[in-house]
C-alpha positions in Angstrom: -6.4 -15.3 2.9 -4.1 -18.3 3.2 -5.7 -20.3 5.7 -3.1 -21.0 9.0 -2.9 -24.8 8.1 -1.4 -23.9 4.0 0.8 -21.4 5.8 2.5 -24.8 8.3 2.3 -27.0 4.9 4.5 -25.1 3.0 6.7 -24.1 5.6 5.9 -20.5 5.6 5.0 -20.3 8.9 8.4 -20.5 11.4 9.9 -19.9 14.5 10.7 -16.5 14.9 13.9 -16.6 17.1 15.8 -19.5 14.8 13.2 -19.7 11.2 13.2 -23.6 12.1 9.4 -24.9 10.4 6.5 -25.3 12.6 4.3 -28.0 12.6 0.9 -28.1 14.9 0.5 -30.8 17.6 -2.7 -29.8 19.4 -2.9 -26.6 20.7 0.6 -25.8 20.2 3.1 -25.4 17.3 6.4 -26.9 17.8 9.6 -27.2 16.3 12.0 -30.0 15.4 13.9 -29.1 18.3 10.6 -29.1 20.9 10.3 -24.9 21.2 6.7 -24.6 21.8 4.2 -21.7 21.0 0.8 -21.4 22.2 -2.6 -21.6 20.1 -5.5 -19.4 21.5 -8.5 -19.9 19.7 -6.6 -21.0 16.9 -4.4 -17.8 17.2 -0.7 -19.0 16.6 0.9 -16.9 19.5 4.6 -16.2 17.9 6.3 -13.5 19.8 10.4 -14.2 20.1 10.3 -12.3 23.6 6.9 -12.4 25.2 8.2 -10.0 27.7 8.3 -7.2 24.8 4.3 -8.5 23.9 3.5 -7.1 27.4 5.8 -4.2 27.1 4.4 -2.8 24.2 0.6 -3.0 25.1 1.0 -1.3 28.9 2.8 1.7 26.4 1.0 5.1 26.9 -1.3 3.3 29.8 -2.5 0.6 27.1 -3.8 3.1 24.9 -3.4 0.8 22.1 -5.7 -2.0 23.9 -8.5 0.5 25.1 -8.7 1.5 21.4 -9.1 -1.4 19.4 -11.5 -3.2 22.1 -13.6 -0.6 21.4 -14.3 -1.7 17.6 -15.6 -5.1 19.5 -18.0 -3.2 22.0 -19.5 -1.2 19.5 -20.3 -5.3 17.4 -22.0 -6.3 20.3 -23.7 -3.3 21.9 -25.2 -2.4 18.1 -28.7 -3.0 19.1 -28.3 -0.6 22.1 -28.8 3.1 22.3 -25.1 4.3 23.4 -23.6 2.2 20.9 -25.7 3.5 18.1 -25.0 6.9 19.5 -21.4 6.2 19.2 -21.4 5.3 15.9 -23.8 7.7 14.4 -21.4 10.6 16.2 -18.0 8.5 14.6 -19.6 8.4 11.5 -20.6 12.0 11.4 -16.9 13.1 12.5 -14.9 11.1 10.6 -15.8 10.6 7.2 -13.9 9.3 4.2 -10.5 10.2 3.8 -10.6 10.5 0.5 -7.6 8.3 -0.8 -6.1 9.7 -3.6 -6.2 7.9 -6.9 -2.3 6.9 -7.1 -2.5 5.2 -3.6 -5.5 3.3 -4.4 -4.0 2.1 -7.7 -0.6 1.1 -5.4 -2.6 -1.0 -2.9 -4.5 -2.6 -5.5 -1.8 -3.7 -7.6 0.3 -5.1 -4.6 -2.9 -6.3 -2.3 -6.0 -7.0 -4.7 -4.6 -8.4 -7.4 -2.8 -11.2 -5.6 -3.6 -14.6 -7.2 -5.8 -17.5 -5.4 -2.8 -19.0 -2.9 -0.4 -16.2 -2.6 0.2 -15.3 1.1 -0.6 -11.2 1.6 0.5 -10.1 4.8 -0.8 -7.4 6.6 1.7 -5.9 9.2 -0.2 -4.4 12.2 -3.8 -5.5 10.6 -6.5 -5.6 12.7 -9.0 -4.7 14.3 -10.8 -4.4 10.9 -9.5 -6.6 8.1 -8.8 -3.9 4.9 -8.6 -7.1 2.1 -10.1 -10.6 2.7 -6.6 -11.6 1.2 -4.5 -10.4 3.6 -3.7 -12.6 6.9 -3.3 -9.8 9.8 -1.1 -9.8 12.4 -0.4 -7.4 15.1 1.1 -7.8 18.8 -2.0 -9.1 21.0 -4.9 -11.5 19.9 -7.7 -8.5 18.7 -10.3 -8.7 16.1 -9.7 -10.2 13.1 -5.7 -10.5 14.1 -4.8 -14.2 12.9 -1.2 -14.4 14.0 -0.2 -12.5 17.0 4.0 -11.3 16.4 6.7 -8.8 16.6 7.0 -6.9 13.6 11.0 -6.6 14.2 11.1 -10.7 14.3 8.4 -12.0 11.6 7.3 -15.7 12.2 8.2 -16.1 8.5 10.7 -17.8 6.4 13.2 -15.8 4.0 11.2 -15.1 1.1 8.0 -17.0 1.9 5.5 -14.1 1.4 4.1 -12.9 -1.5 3.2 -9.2 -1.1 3.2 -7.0 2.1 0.7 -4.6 3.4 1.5 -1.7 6.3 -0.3 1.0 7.0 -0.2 3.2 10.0 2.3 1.3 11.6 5.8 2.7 11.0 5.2 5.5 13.2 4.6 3.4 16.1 8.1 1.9 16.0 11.1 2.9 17.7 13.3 0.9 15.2 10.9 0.9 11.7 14.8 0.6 9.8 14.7 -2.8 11.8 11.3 -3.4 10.7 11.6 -2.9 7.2 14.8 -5.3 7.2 12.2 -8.0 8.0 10.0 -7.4 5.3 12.7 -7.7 3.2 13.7 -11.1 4.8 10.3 -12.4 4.6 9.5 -10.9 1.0 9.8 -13.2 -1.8 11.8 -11.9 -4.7 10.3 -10.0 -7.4 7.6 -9.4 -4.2 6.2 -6.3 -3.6 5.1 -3.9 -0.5 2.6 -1.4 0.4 3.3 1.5 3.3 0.9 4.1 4.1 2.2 6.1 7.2 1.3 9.5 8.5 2.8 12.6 8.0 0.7 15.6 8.7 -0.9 13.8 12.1 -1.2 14.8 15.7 1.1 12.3 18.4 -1.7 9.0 18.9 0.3 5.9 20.8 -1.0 3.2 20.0 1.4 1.8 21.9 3.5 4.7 21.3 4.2 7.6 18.1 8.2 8.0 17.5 7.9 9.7 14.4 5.9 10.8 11.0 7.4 10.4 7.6 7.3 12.8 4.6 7.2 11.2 1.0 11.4 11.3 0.6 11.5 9.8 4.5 9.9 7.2 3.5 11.2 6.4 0.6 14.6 6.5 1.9 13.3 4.4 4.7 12.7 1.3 2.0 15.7 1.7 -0.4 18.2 1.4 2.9 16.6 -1.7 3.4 17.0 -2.5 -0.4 14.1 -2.1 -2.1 13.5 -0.3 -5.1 10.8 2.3 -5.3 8.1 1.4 -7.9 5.5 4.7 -7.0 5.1 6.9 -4.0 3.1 10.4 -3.0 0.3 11.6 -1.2 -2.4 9.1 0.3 -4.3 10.9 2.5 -4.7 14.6 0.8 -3.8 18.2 2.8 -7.4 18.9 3.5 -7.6 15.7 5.8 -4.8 16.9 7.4 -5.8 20.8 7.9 -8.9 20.0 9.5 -7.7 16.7 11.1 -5.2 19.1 12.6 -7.7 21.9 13.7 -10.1 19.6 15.1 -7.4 18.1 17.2 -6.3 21.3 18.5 -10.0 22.3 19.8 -10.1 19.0 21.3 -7.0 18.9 23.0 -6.5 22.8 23.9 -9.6 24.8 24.6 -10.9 24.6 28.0 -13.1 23.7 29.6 -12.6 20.6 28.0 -16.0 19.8 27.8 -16.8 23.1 25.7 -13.5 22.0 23.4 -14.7 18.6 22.6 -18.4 20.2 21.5 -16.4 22.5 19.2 -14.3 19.9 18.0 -17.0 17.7 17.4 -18.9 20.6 15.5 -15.5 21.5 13.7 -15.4 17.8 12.6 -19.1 17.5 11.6 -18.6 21.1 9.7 -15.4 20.6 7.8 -16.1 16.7 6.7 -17.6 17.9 3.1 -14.5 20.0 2.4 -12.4 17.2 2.7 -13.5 16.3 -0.7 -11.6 18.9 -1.7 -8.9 16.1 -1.8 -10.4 14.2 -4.7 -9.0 17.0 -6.8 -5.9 18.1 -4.6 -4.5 14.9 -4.2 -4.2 14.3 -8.0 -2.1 17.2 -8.2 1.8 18.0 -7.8 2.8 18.5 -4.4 0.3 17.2 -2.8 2.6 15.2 -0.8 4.0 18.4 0.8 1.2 19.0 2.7 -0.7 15.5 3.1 -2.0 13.3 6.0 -0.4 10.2 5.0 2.2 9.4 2.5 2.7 5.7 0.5 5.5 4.3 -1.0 4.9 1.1 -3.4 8.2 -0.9 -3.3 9.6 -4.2 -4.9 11.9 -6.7 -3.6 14.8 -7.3 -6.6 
């Protein structure tokens, strides 16, 4: 990961209302022209409009928020019973996914094999961090989020970033054309992106869920923007999605709700080994029309 003080050397880091360069004078960063941003923790806070930071996290009563601070109870309950029950039941419910081979190649040869000083940016990273070269940035200051932003205004200069990482995001934005426009901007040329959003996948708002995209969606979603397609398919196979689907609809539907979560739960715990049914699926033709998630790999000309 490109540490926050490379990104300010080379100018990477700017402004996100007029791209001026940012420099750091204590617990700000400044422009030329004496716009101010905030530091927390060393957290560069960057959004153009902080009205739309708090917008976005009271979406869908702050569903978003309640989510991803539970990652951080979890770290520091782990020595206590109800957090070890929570994790052993996640754990037993969720399972692998089961990415299929082509995506994994796709994130690899945009992410992984970056070289030593290339700035990776993951758009909507955190609360985990999916590549230790990725720098994650998402709206509020969570776990392992180093630059807190607006994904429709990047705190980036035109063609300052190496290679692009977004997954699960796109379906959480009301404008993703607008979105993808900026990592175009930011992108350097001959740069290239990763996108893994759902398609088969029950509403979740975190903030909020516009829309899913099938494997042509998305791809059309990129070349308007002007990037050419390099690969795309399935990334999350149709068995995820089946049971994903079923267990969702126990959960949500049966009542009392009490006796639908128990089924779901045991629906979860039951179906998890078939999912690996996806290790052979996904490697097959048209296993995008039926999948959990679809990828696109693109390049910036």
């Amino acid at each position: 990961m490109l540490p926050l003080a490379d990104q300010l050397a080379q100018g990477r880091l700017v402004c996100p209302r007029t791209h001026e360069p940012l420099t750091r004078r204590g617990d700000e960063l400044v422009t030329g022209s004496g716009t101010a941003y905030p530091l927390v923790d060393g957290v560069p806070i960057l959004f153009a409009e902080p009205e739309r930071q708090a917008a976005y996290l009271e979406e869908a009563a702050g569903g978003m928020a309640a989510e991803y601070e539970q990652y951080e109870r979890y770290g520091r309950r782990e020595g206590r019973l109800r957090g070890t029950l929570r994790r052993l039941a996640h754990r037993a419910t969720a399972g692998p996914d089961h990415r299929t081979p082509a995506s994994e190649a796709a994130f690899r040869a945009v992410v992984a094999e970056q070289p030593a000083g290339a700035l990776g940016l993951s758009i909507g990273g955190g609360p985990t961090r999916v590549h230790p070269k990725l720098v994650n940035l998402n709206i509020d200051r969570f776990a392992n989020v180093d630059v807190v932003a607006d994904a429709y205004r990047l705190p980036y200069a035109d063609g300052s970033v190496d290679a692009i990482h977004c997954e699960a995001v796109l379906e959480h934005l009301e404008h993703p054309r607008r979105a993808v426009a900026e990592m175009h901007r930011v992108l350097a040329a001959g740069g290239e992106a990763f996108a893994a959003t759902p398609f088969l996948q029950p509403f979740h708002a975190y903030p909020n869920h516009f829309q899913n995209f099938t494997r042509e969606g998305h791809e059309r979603l990129f070349r308007h923007a002007g990037f050419e397609i390099v690969d795309s398919g399935a990334a999350v196979g149709p068995t995820f999605a089946l049971t994903d689907l079923w267990v969702f609809w126990l959960r949500s539907y049966v009542r009392p709700r009490g006796v639908g979560r128990g089924l779901g739960f045991l629906a979860a715990v039951v179906s998890r080994p078939l999912r690996r049914l996806d290790r052979w699926l996904g490697r097959g033709e048209g296993a995008e029309l039926m999948a959990s998630t679809t990828f696109v790999r693109v390049r910036k000309g």
